[in-house]
N, C-alpha and C positions, 0 to 999 in steps of 0.2 A: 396415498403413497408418501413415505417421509420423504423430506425433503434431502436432495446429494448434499454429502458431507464436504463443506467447503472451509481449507486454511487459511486466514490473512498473514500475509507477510507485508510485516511492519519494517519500511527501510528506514535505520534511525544511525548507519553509521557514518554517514558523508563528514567531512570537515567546514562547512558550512564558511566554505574561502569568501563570499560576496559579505559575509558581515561584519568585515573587522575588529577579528581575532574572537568574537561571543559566538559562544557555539549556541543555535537559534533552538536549538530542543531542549534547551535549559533556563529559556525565557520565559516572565512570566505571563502565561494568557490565564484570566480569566483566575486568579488567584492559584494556578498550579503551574509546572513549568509545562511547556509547549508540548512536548512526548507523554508526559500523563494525560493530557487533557485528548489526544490523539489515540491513546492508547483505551482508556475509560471507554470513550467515542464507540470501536470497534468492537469491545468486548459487550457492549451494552449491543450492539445488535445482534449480539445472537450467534455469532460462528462457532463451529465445532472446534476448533482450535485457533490459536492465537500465536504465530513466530514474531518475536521482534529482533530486527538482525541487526549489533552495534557493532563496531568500529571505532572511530575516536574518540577519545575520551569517553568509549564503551565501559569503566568499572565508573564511574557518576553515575553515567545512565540507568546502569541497571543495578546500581544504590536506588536512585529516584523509582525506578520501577518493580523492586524487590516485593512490596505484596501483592502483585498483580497474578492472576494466573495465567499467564504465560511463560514460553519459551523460547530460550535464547540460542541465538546463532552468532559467532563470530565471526567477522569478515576482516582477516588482517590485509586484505588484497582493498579495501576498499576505495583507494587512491585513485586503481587501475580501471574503476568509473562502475555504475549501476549492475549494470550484468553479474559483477563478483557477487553484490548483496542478496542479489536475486536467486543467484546459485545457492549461496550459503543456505538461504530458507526454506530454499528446495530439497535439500537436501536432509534435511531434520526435520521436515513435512511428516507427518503420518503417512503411511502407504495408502490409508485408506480412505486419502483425500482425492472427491472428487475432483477439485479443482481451485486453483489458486488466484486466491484475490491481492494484489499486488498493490500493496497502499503505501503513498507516501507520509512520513511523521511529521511533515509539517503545510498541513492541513488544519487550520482553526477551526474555521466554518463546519465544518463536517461534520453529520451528525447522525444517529442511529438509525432517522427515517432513510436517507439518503444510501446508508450501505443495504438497508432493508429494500431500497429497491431494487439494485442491483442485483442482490441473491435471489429475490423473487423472478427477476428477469434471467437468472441462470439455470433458475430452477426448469422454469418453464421451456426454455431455450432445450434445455439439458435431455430431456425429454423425448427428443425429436433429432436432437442433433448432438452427439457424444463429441465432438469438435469444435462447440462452440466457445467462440471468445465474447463478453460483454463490455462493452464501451459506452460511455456516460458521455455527454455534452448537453451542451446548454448553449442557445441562441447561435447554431453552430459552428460551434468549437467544442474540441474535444479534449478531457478531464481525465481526473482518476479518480478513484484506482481502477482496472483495469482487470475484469476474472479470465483466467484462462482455465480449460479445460484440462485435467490431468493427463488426455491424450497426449498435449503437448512437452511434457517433463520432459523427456531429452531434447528436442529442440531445444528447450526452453537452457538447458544446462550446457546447449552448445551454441549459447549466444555467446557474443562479447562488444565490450564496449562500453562507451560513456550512456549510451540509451537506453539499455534493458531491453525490453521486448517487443521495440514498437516496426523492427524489421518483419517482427512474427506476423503482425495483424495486417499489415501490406501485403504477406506473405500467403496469407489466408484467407485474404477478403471475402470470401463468397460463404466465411463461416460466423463472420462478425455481425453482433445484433447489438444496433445502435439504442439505446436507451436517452432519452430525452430526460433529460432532469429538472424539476421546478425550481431550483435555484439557483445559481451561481455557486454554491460551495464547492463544487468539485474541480474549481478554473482558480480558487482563491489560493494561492502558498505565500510562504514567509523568505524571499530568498535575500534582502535587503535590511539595510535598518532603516529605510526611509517605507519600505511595506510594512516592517513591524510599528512604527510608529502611528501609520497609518490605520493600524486594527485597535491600537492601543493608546489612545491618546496622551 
């Protein structure tokens, strides 16, 4: 049975206020800036499609990300916290996505096995259960990104707020299948310039 068709929605339009005034998706990790090397990340595992929703100083970024194959969503609400960016990529989704994986852009550590397992664990979930949500942690505590099920698209479009979707998965609990993950990269983000120095010596 082929596997459900699942879109990442790449949030890359926040104003990144904790790192005085460097916008952290244009640092450099790893010899490219932070949204490439996030972006590459996702595309290498394999999704049927790929959103990346910008924001500020959204026509840089998607300078930096112009030969990427993806698509872009614009979030001029992005101020008004997570939920807009979430919306935005929902809405320029494919229809004929099974379900949405809700990835943050700044994410180093992240890497293809990692979202590979999550899909695998959607897949399998998806299966048995057209409602499921997938959540990732490691030595418990809970990570991202985050798949929802495309059951959920208008909830998902009548969130709001600075959290995105995590009312939903409270919301839902008896649908959510926890995923253990061998690493810490789904706990690691960049929201400091004392974390970025920390990845970056």
């Amino acid at each position: 049975m082929p596997s459900p068709q699942l879109t990442a929605i790449v949030l890359a339009a926040g104003s990144s206020e904790r790192m005085k005034s460097r916008n952290k998706l244009l640092l450099d990790f790893r010899g490219k800036p932070l949204v490439a090397h996030v972006v590459e990340t996702v595309i290498a595992a394999g999704l049927h499609e790929v959103v990346v929703v910008l924001g500020h100083e959204g026509a840089r970024l998607q300078r930096v990300l112009a030969t990427y194959p993806v698509n872009f969503a614009h979030n001029d609400r992005h101020r008004e916290g997570m939920s807009t960016s979430i919306h935005a990529g929902v809405n320029v989704s494919s229809k004929e996505a099974a379900g949405f994986m809700i990835c943050l852009a700044d994410l180093p550590l992240i890497d293809p096995a990692d979202l590979q397992r999550l899909v695998s664990a959607f897949a399998a979930a998806h299966e048995q259960d057209r409602k499921c949500i997938i959540v990732p942690f490691h030595d418990g505590r809970r990570g991202n990104p985050v798949i929802f099920s495309s059951h959920y698209k208008s909830e998902i479009l009548a969130e709001h707020g600075l959290m995105g979707c995590r009312g939903l998965v409270k919301q839902h609990r008896r649908h959510v299948v926890d995923v253990e993950m061998e690493t810490d990269h789904i706990l690691v983000d960049i929201d400091t310039p004392e974390a970025y120095e920390n990845l970056v010596p």
